[in-house]
Residue, then its C-alpha position, 0 to 999 in steps of 0.5 A: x500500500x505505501x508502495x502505491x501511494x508513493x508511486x502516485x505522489x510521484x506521478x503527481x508531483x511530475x505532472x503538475x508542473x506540466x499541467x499547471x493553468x496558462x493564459x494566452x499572452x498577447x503582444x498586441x496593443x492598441x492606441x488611446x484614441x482614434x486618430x479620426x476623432x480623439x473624443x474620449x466620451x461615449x454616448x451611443x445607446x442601445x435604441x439608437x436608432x430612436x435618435x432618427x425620430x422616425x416611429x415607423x423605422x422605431x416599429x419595423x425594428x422592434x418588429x424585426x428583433x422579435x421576429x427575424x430568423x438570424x436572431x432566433x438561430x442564435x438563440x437557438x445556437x445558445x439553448x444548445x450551449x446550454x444543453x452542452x453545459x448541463x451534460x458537462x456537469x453531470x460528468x462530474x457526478x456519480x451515475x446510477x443505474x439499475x440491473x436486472x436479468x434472469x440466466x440459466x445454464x443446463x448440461x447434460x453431465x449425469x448427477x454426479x457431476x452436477x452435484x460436484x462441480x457443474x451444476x444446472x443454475x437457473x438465476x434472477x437478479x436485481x441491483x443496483x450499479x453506482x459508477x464515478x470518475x472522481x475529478x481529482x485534478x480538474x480535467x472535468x471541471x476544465x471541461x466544463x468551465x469551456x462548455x461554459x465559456x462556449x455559452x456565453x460566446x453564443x449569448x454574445x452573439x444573440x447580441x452580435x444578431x440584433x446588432x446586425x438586424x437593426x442596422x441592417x433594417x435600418x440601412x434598407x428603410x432609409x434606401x426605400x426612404x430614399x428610392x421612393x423620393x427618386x421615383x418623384x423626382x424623376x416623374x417632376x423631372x419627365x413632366x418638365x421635359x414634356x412640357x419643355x419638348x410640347x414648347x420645342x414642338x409648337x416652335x418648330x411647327x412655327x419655324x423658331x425650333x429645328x428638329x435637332x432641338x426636338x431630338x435632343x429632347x427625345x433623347x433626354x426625355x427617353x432616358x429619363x423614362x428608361x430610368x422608371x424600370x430600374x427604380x420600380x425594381x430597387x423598390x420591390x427588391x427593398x420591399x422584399x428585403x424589409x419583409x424577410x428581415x422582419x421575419x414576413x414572406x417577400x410575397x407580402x411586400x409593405x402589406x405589413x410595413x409602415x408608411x413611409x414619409x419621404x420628408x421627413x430625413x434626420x438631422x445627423x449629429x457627430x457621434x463621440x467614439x470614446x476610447x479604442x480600448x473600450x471597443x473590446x467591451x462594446x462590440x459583441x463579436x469581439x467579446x464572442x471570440x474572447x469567450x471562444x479563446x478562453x473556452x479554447x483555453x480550458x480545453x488546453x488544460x483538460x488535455x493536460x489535465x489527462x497525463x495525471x492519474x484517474x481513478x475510478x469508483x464502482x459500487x454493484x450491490x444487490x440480491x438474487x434468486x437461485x435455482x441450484x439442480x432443482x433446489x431454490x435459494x431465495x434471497x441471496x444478497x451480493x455486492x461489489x464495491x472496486x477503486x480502480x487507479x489508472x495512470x497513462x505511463x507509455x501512449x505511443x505519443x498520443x498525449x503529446x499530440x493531442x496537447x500539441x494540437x490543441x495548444x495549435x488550436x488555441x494559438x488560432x483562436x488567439x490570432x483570430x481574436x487578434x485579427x477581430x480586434x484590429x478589423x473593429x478599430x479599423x472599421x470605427x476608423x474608416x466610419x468615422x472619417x466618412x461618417x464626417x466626410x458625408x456631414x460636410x457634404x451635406x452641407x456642402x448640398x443644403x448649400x447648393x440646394x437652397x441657391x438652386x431654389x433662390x435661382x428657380x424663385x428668381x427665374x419665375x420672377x423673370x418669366x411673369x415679367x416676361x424676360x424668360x420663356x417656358x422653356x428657360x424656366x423649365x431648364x431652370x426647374x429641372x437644375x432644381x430638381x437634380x440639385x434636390x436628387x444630389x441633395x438626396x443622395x448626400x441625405x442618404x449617404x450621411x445615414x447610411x454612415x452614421x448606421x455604419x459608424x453606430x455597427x461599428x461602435x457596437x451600437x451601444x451594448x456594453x458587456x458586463x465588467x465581470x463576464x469578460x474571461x480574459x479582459x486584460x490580454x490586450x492593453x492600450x499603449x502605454x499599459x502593461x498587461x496584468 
């Protein structure tokens, strides 16, 4: 016996210092601030799509977090977790289980012999068997704090979906929003063209016009109704979008979608980053691919956890009823009890290689991570930078647009005095309205933006200060790593 416990202290004692718990280091650091804009506050909320004061947008959104299919995957994807954490933690507890069975064994030996050494037994027996693997250095519980890890890497991502479906049905709204204004401009733009070209016609039938001036028209003219097709196409094909992003059949187009009001675009302020560091705590995926990193981790070390010993408890006890050449023995009670020690001490290598390759494994993850959290700084860099970029458009078009209207307000002017014709101030009517589609167009893209700058910014979900596994392993610039 102490001949046993020593080789076990021995086994321990060499097995430990590989096993023992490391954390992934990273060298990566990111800066204090973003270089496009060095704010270090941070107001985005978690509704901020309410910042556009548009109810219907506010109605098809909520619709759309209740009913779109992506997020009911990933809240499916998160049960599973789950069920996978509940069946690691019963590996952790003893089984039980109960046994019964009848058996009987006939010769054809004369009497004799029965009675001496091979007997006719006919035998009924019920028990019950208690088997456990006692967790001795963690490899279960290692096991288990991944499926965990694994959980709340789904939860994150739930997160990630209803990030990407708000932003996503926002961004198709305001492209509607958009579009359906296109189509009434185009049509003020065909009705000025025509009455312009009824103008060049009556001309020529008087001699003032040549054909040329009549062609030229067509020409514009055509070309402008050869816009309607595509535009009635970007329309239903944003119609269909909207619907299946809502959880609806395409078929039902904006059966179900609330009015869309075409005058009513959003005042788009600045939107304060805060700092690069925070952006790890902000964005769902990068907190997903944390959990995901630090699962790979514990999964490291239930691997090493196997070069230690296991040892194993079985518990069989139980009675039974036997028929011995003839004779009944009823009642008979048995029982089995066993602890079973079992240390691997030659594998061929196989250990080693399951080591090696998950430690590969979580080498991956931790470069993946990497990779994610430069693509996220990256992203809120360039969204910042156009999302200031479209602003100074847009201001830059109101500009334009508002001496496009003094234009057109004075040539009406002009022509009720008589010093213009109608077809002056219909060419004047028309440079109006491809001012308002440039000013539309900065409108659109000034949204669009700031939808690209509130998903890169994680749109104002924040994960818990303690929930984060491995918050520490990459630092700002000018920290060092705890």
């Amino acid at each position: 016996m102490r001949t046993f416990r020593n080789i076990l202290a021995l086994a321990i004692t060499l097995s430990l210092g590989a096993c023992a718990t490391q954390q992934p280091t990273s060298t990566l650091a990111v800066g204090d601030r973003f270089f496009a804009d060095p704010s270090a506050s941070q107001g985005i909320s978690t509704d901020w799509w309410t910042r556009y004061a548009d109810p219907e947008l506010n109605t098809l959104i909520q619709n759309a977090l209740t009913n779109n299919h992506d997020i009911k995957l990933a809240v499916a994807r998160v049960m599973e977790a789950r069920a996978g954490l509940d069946a690691a933690f019963t590996r952790l507890l003893p089984t039980l289980s109960i046994n019964g069975g009848q058996s009987e064994q006939r010769t054809t030996l004369p009497d004799p012999f029965k009675q001496r050494g091979s007997p006719d037994v006919k035998a009924t027996r019920i028990g019950a068997e208690l088997s456990w693997e006692v967790d001795l250095f963690g490899a279960t519980r290692a096991s288990q704090r991944a499926f965990e890890q694994n959980g709340l890497a789904a939860e994150s991502a739930v997160h990630g979906a209803r990030l990407l479906v708000s932003s996503e049905v926002a961004k198709q709204w305001f492209l509607l929003k958009s579009a359906k204004q296109q189509v009434a401009l185009l049509a003020s733009a065909i009705e000025s063209l025509q009455k312009q070209r009824e103008l060049i016609q009556l001309r020529r039938e008087m001699g003032l016009s040549s054909q040329f001036d009549l062609d030229r028209v067509d020409s514009e003219l055509n070309a402008l109704i050869g816009q309607r097709p595509a535009l009635a196409a970007l329309e239903a094909s944003l119609q269909a979008r909207l619907a299946v992003l809502s959880g609806r059949s395409p078929l039902s187009g904006m059966s179900n979608t609330p009015a869309i009001q075409t005058n009513n675009w959003p005042t788009i302020a600045a939107v304060l980053p805060g700092q690069p560091i925070e952006l790890l705590a902000r964005r769902p995926d990068l907190v997903a691919a944390e959990h995901q990193l630090a699962a790979e981790g514990e999964r490291l070390l239930e691997v090493r956890r196997n070069f230690l010993p296991k040892v194993f408890i079985n518990v069989l006890g139980g009675t039974q009823n036997l028929l011995i050449n003839g004779l009944t023995q009823n009642g008979i009670d048995f029982r089995q009890s066993a602890a079973i020690f079992s240390l691997p001490v030659f594998n061929a290598g196989r250990l080693s290689a399951l080591e090696d390759a998950q430690s590969a494994r979580q080498q991956q993850f931790l470069l993946q991570y990497e990779k994610s959290v430069l693509t996220a700084m990256e992203e809120v860099e360039v969204s910042l930078v156009l999302h200031a970029g479209q602003r100074d458009t847009l201001q830059s078009r109101t500009r334009a647009l508002a001496a496009s209207a003094s234009s057109l307000g004075h040539g009406q002017t002009l022509r009720q005095h008589g010093q213009i014709d109608q077809i002056q101030l219909e060419m004047l009517t028309r440079a109006h309205l491809q001012a308002q589609q440039q000013h539309l167009n900065a409108q659109l893209d000034t949204v669009l933006a700031d939808i690209q700058l509130h998903k890169a910014l994680g749109g104002g979900w924040q994960a818990q200060a303690d929930s984060r596994p491995l918050s520490s392993l990459i630092t700002a610039i000018g920290e060092t790593t705890k």
